[in-house]
VEXROFI-426288 format. One line per field, with one value per residue: residue in one letter; chain; residue number from 1; x, y, z of N, C-alpha, C in turn. Coordinates in pm, 1 decimal. Layout:
resn: (a | ...)
chain: (A | ...)
resi: (NUM | ...)
n_u: (X | ...)
n_v: (Y | ...)
n_w: (Z | ...)
ca_u: (X | ...)
ca_v: (Y | ...)
ca_w: (Z | ...)
c_u: (X | ...)
c_v: (Y | ...)
c_w: (Z | ...)
This chain:
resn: (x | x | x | x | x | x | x | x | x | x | x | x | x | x | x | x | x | x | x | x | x | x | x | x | x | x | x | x | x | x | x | x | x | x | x | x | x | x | x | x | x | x | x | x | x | x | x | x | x | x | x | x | x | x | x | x | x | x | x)
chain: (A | A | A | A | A | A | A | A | A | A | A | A | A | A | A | A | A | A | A | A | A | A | A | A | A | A | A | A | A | A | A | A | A | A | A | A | A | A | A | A | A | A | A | A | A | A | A | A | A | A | A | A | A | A | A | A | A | A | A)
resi: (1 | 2 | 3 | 4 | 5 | 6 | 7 | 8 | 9 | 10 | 11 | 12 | 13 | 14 | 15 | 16 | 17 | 18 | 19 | 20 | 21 | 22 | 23 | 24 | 25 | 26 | 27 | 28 | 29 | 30 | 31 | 32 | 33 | 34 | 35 | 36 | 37 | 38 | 39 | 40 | 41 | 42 | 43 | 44 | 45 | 46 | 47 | 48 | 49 | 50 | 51 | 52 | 53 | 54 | 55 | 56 | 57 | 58 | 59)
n_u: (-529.6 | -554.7 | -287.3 | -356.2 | -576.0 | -452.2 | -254.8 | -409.5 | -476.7 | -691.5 | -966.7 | -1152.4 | -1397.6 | -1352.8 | -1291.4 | -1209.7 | -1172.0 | -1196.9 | -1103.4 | -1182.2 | -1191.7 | -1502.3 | -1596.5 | -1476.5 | -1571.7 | -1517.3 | -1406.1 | -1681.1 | -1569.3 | -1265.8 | -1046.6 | -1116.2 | -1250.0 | -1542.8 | -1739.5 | -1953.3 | -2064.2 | -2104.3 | -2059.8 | -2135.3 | -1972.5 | -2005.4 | -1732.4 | -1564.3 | -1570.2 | -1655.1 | -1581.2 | -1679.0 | -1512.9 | -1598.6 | -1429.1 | -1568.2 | -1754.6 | -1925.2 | -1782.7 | -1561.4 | -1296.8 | -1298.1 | -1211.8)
n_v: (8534.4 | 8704.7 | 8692.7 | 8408.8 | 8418.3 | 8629.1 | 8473.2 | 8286.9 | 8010.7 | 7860.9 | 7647.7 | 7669.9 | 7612.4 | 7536.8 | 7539.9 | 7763.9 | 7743.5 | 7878.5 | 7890.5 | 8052.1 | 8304.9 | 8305.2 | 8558.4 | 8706.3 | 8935.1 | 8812.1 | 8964.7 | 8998.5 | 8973.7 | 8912.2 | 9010.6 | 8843.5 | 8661.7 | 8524.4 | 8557.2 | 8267.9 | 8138.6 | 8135.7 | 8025.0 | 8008.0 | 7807.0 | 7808.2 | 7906.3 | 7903.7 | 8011.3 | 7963.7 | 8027.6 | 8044.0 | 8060.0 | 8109.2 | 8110.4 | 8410.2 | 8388.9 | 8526.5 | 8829.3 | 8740.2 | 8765.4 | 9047.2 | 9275.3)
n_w: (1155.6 | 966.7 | 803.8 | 699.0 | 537.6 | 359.6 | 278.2 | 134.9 | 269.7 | 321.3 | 156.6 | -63.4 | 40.6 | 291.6 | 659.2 | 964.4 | 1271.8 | 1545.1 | 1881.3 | 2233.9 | 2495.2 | 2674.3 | 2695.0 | 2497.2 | 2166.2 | 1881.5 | 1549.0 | 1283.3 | 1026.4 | 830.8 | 663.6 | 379.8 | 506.4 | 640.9 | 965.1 | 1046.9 | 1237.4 | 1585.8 | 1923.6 | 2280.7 | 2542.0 | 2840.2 | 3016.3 | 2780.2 | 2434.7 | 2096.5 | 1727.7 | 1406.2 | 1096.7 | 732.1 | 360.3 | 208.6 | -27.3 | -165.3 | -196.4 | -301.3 | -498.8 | -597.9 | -690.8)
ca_u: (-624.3 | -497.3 | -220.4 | -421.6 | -602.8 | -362.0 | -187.5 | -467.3 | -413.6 | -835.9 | -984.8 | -1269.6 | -1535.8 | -1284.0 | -1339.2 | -1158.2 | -1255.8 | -1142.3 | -1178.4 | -1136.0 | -1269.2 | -1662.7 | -1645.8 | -1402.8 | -1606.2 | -1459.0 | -1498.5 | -1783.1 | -1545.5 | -1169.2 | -1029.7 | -1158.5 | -1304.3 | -1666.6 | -1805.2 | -2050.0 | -2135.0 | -2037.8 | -2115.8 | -2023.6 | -1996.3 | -1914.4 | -1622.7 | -1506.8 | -1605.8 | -1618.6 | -1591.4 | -1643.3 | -1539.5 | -1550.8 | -1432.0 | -1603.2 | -1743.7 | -1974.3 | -1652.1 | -1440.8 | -1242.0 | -1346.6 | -1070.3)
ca_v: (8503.6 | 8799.3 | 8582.1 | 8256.6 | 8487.8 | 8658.0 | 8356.1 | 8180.3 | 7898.7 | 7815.2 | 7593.3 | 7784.8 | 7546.3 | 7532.1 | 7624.5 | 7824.1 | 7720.5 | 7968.8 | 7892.8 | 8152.2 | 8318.3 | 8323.1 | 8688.2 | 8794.2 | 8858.8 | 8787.6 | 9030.8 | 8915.8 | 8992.6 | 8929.1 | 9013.8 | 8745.4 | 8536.0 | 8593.1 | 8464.0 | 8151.4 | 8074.2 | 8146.9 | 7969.3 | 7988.9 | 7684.5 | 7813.5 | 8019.0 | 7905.8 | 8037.1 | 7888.7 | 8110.5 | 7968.8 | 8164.9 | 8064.5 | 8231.1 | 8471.8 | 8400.9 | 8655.6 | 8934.1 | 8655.9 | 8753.3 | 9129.1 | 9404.1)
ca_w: (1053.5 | 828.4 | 724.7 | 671.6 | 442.2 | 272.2 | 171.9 | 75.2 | 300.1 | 340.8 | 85.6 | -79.5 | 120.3 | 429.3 | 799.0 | 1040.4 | 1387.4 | 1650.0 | 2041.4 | 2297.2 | 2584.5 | 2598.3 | 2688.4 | 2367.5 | 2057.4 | 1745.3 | 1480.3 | 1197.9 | 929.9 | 879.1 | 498.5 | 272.7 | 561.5 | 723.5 | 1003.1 | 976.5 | 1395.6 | 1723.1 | 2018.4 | 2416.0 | 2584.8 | 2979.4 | 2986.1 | 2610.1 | 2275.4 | 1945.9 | 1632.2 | 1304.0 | 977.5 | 584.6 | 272.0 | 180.7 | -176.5 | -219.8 | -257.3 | -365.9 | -659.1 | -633.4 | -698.4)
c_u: (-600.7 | -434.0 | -276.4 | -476.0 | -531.0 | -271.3 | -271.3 | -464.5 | -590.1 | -855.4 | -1111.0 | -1389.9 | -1460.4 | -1335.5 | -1243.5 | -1185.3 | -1163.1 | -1157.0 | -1091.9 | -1222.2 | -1383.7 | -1689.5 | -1558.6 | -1501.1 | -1505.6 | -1515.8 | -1574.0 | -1699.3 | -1382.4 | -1088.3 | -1106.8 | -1273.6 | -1432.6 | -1712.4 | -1949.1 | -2150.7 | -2036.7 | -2130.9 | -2046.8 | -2086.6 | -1947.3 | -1805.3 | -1498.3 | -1598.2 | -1552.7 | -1665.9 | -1564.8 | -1650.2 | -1516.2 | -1525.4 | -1564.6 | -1659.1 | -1849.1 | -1889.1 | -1523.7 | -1438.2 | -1291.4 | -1219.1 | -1118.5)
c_v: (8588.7 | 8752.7 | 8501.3 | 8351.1 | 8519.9 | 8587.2 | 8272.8 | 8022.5 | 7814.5 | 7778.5 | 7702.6 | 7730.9 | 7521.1 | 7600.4 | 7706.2 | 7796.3 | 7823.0 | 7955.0 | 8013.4 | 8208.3 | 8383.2 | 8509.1 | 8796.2 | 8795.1 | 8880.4 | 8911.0 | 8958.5 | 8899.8 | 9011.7 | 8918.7 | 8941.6 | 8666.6 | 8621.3 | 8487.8 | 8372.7 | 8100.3 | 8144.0 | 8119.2 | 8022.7 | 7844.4 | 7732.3 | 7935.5 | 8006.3 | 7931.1 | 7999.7 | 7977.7 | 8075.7 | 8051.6 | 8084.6 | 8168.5 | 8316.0 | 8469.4 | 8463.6 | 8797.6 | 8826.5 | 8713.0 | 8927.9 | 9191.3 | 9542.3)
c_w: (929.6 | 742.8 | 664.5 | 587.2 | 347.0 | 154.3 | 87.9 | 113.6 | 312.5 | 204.3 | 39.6 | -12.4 | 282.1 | 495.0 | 841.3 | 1210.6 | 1462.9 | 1795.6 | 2108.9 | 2398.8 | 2533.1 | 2596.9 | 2589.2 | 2251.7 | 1932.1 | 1646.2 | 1307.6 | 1053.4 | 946.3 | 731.4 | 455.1 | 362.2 | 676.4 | 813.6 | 986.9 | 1123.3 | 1488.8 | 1800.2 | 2132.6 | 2469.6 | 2767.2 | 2954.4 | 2815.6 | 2487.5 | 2174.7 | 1845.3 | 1488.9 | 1161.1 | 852.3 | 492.0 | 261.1 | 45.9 | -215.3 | -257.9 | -275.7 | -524.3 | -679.1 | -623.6 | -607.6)
């Protein structure tokens, strides 16, 4: 996700969806991109992050 950041590959209203095990958490914050949800469904987790445009564009 650092990458996908870095490059700028997320639209500025784009998602990120993330699945993974329900007992990993994700962390809330990943450069540019913040999380938006997380769910478990059973033994899978869903982790959903968008830009960031509250420190969008900050130096």
């Amino acid at each position: 996700m650092e990458t996908i950041d870095k490059e700028g590959l997320v639209h500025h209203d784009g998602l990120i969806v993330c699945e993974h095990a329900s007992d990993i958490t994700l962390p809330e914050k990943v450069g540019g991109l913040v999380q938006t949800r997380n769910e478990k469904y059973g033994i899978i987790g869903i982790t959903l992050y968008k830009v960031d445009t509250v420190n969008e564009g900050e130096v």
